[in-house]
C-alpha positions in Angstrom: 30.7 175.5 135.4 29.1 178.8 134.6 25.1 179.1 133.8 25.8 179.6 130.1 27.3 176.5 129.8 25.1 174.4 131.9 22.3 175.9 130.2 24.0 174.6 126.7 24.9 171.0 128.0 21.4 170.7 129.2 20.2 171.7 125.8 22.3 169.5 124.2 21.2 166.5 126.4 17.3 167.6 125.6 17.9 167.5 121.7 19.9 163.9 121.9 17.0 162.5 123.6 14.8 164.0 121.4 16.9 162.8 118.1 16.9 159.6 119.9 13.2 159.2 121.0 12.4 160.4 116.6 14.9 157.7 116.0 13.0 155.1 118.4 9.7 155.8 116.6 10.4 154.4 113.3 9.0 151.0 112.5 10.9 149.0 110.2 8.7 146.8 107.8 10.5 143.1 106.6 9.1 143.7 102.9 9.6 140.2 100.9 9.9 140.8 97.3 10.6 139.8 93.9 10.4 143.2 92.7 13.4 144.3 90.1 16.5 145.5 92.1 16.6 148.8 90.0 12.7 149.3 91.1 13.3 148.9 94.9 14.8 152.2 95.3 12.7 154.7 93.5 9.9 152.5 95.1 11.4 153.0 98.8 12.0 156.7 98.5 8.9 157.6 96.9 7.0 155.9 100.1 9.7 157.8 102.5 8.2 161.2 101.3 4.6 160.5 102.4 6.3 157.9 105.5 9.2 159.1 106.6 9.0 156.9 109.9 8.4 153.4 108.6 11.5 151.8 107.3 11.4 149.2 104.9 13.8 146.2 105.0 13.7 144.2 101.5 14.3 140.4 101.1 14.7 139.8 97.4 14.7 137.3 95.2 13.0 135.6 92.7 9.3 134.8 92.3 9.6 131.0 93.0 12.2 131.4 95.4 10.1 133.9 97.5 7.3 132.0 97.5 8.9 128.7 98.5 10.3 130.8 101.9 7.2 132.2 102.4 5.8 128.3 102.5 8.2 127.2 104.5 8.2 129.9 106.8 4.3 129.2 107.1 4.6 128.2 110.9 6.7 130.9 111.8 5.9 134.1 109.5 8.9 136.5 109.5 7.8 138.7 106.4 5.3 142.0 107.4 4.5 142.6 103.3 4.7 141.0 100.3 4.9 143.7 97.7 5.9 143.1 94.3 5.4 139.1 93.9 3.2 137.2 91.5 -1.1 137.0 92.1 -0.3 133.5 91.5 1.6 132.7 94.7 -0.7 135.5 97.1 -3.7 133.5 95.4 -2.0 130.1 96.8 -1.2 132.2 100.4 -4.8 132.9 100.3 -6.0 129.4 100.2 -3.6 128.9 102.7 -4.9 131.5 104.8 -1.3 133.5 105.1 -2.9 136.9 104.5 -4.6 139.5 106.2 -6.9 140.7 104.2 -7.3 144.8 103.9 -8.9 147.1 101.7 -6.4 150.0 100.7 -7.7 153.5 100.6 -7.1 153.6 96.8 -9.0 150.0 96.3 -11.7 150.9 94.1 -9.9 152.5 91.6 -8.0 148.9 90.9 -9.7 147.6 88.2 -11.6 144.2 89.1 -9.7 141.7 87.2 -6.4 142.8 88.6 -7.7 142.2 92.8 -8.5 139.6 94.7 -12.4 139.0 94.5 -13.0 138.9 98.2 -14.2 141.3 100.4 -11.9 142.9 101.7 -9.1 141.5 99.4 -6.0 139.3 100.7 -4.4 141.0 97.6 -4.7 143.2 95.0 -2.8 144.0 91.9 0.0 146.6 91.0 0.9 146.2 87.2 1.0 143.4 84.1 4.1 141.4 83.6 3.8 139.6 80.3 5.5 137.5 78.0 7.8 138.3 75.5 10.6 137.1 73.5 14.5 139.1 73.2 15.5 138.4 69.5 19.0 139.1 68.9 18.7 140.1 65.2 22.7 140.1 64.8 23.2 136.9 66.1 20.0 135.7 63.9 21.3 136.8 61.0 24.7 135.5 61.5 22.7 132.3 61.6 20.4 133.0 58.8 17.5 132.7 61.7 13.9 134.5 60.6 12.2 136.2 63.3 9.6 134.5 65.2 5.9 135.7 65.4 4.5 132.7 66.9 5.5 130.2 70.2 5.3 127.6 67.5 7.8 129.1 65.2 10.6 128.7 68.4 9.7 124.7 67.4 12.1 125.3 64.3 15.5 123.5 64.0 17.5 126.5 63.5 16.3 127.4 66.9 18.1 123.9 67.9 20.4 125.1 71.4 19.2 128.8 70.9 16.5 129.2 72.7 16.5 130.2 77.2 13.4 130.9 79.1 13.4 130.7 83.1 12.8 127.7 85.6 9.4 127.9 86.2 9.8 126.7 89.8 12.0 129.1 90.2 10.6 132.3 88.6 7.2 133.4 88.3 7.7 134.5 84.5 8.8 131.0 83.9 5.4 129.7 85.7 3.1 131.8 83.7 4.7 130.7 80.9 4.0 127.3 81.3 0.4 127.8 82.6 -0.5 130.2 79.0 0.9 127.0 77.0 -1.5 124.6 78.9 -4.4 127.0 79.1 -3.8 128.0 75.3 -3.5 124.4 74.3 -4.6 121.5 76.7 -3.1 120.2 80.0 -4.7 117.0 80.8 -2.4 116.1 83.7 1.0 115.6 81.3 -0.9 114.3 78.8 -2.1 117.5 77.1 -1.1 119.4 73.9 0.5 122.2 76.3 2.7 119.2 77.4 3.2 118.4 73.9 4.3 121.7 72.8 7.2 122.1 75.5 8.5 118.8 74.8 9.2 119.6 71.7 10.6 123.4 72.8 12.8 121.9 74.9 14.8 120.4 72.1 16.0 123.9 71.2 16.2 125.3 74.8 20.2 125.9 75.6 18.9 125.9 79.3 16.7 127.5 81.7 17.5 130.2 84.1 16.8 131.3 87.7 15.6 134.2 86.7 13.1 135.9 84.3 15.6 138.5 83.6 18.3 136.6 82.7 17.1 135.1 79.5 16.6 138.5 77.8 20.0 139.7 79.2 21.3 136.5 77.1 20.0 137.5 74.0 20.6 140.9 74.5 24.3 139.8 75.1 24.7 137.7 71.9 24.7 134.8 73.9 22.2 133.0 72.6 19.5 134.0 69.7 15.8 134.6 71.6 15.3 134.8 75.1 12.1 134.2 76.5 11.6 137.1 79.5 8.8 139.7 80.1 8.4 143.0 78.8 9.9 145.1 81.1 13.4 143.7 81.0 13.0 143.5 76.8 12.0 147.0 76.9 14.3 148.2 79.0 17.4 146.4 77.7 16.1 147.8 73.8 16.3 151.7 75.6 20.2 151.1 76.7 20.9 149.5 72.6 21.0 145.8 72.7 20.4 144.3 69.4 17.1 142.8 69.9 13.8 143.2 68.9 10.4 142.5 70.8 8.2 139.6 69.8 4.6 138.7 71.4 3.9 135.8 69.7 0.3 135.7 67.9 -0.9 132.9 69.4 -1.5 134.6 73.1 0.7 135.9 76.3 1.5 134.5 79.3 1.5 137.1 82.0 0.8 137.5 86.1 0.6 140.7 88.3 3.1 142.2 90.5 1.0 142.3 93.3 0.7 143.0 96.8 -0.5 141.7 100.5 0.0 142.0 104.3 1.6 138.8 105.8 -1.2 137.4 108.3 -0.1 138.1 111.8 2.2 141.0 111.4 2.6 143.1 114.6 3.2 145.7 112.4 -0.1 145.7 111.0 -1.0 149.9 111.1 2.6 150.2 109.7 2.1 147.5 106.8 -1.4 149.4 105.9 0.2 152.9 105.6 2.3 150.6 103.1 -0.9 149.6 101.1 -2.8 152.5 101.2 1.1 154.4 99.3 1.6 151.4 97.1 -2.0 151.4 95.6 -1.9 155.0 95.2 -1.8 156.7 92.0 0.9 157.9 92.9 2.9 154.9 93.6 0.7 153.6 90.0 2.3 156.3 88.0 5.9 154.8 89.2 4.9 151.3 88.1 3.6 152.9 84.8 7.5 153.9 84.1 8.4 150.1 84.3 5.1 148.6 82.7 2.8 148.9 79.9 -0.2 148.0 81.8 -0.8 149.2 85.4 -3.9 148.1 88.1 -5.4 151.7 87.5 -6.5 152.1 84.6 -5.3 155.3 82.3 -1.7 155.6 84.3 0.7 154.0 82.2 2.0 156.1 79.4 2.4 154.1 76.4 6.1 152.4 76.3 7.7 152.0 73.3 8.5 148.9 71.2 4.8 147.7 73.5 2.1 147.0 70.6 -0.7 149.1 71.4 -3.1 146.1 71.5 -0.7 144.4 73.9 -3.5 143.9 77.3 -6.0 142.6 74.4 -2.9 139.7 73.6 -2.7 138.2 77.2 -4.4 134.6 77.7 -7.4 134.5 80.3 -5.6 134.0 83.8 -7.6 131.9 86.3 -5.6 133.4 89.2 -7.1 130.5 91.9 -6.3 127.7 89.6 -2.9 128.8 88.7 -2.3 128.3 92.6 -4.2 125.4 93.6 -2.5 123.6 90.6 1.1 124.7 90.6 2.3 121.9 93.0 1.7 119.5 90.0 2.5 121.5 87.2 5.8 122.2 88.8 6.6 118.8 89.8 5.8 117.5 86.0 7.6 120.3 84.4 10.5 119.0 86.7 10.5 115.3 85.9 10.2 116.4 82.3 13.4 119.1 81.8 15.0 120.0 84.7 18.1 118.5 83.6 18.6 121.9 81.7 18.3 123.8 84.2 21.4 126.3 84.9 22.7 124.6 88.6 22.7 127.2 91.5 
């Protein structure tokens, strides 16, 4: 073998190892999430800019569903991050002392009723979700149904098999649902008005989903006449034409925050803080604010359309502890109640 050649096969062998050692250094993150599949990718490559060598792996699924893993993964974590599920269930990982808790770089500029109130936080918010209802004004009118302003006006007989929310055991959107209609009118352990009010809503619900999406997809089909979902999947669904319009009933919104945590234990730990100290970022806030009316910074989110302006002023008073320490029995009464509508799996 002449010199030239050797010289080139040695190079050769130098920059393989060298790919291969760059290739060896990236730490992939397990990120579990309940984020919106068309989120997870503007999300992932938007972190890959600033981090090109942390890979993130995403488990996805729905709130409720995430959250029961996480539980019963309790004695044997698998997840590094939990990025993009409701307060609600890191407020009930909290308590069950699942997190590690971290302040992110960009912290301070999270407004205070949107974090966790420790020092440093177990979690900390990313943007509102909030309730709204799809109306499908073509299949109303076919039906000569008025539109509804309030949760009360949903109580209607021509609202009778027309109506589909999500499982609250099953979807966070569902669950903060639920917990605005006890906070806004009584719970009382099953005995409360709250209780009374979805007994009589579930006359007219057709069923409940899996999925906080789906109901607005429903209505936005034609499939059935209001959908009870959250504002980014009615606004979003109103941009591509669906036939609906947006209601936020009078009386007060449900609503929870995407939020975010690192999974106690982790032996990625520096890794799942680079992860924090991106995904608090205003950076990574002015992405949410593309999806969201409301985001954890304040003055990020550019006004969406079809979102009334006095939308954060609308949303009930959140008790993020509560909501956690009581869902076990909410969820267990809402189950013996109307489950049997439930869509099957």
């Amino acid at each position: 073998m002449r010199l030239s050649s050797l010289l080139k096969s040695v190079a050769a062998l130098v920059l393989a190892a060298s790919a291969g050692a760059a290739l060896a250094q990236k730490t992939q993150l397990l990120v579990y999430t309940a984020l919106e599949t068309d989120q997870l990718k503007a999300y992932q490559e938007a972190f890959n800019k600033v981090e090109p060598n942390i890979e993130i792996k995403w488990v996805r699924d729905s709130t409720g569903v995430v959250i029961a893993k996480l539980l019963a993964e309790k004695a044997n974590p698998q997840a590094d991050v939990i990025w993009g599920v409701a307060a609600s269930g890191l407020a009930l990982f909290a308590q069950q002392g699942m997190l590690e808790p971290y302040a992110p770089l960009n912290l301070d500029a999270i407004m205070s009723q949107y974090r966790d109130k420790k020092n440093p936080p177990a979690w900390w918010g990313m943007d509102v979700y909030g309730a709204t209802v799809c109306f499908n004004t073509v299949e109303a009118k076919k039906r000569n149904i008025p539109l509804p302003t309030t949760w009360k006006d949903l109580l209607k007989p021509e609202f009778k098999g027309q109506v589909v929310m999500p499982n609250p055991a099953s979807s966070g959107t569902g669950y903060f649902d639920v917990v605005a209609w006890l906070t806004l009118w009584g719970d009382d352990n099953g005995k409360g008005g709250g209780w009374k009010y979805m007994d009589a809503l579930h006359e007219n619900i057709a069923q409940y989903t899996h999925s906080g999406s789906k109901p607005c997809n429903m209505a936005a089909a034609g499939e059935f006449v209001a959908g009870i979902s959250f504002e980014y999947r009615a606004h979003s669904n109103k941009a591509k034409g669906a036939p609906i319009e947006l209601v936020f009933p009078k009386e007060g919104l449900g609503w929870d925050l995407e939020a975010f945590a690192i999974h106690k234990g982790t032996k990625k730990l520096e890794a799942a803080k680079k992860l924090a100290d991106w995904a608090s970022s205003k950076d990574a806030m002015i992405l949410y604010g593309k999806n969201f009316a409301i985001t954890a910074q304040p003055g990020v989110a550019p006004k969406l359309a079809n979102i009334p302006a006095d939308y954060e002023s609308r949303l009930v008073k959140m008790d993020f502890e509560k909501s956690a320490s009581s869902r076990e029995r909410v969820l267990a009464e809402w189950t013996k109640r109307y489950n049997a509508k439930s869509e099957k799996r």
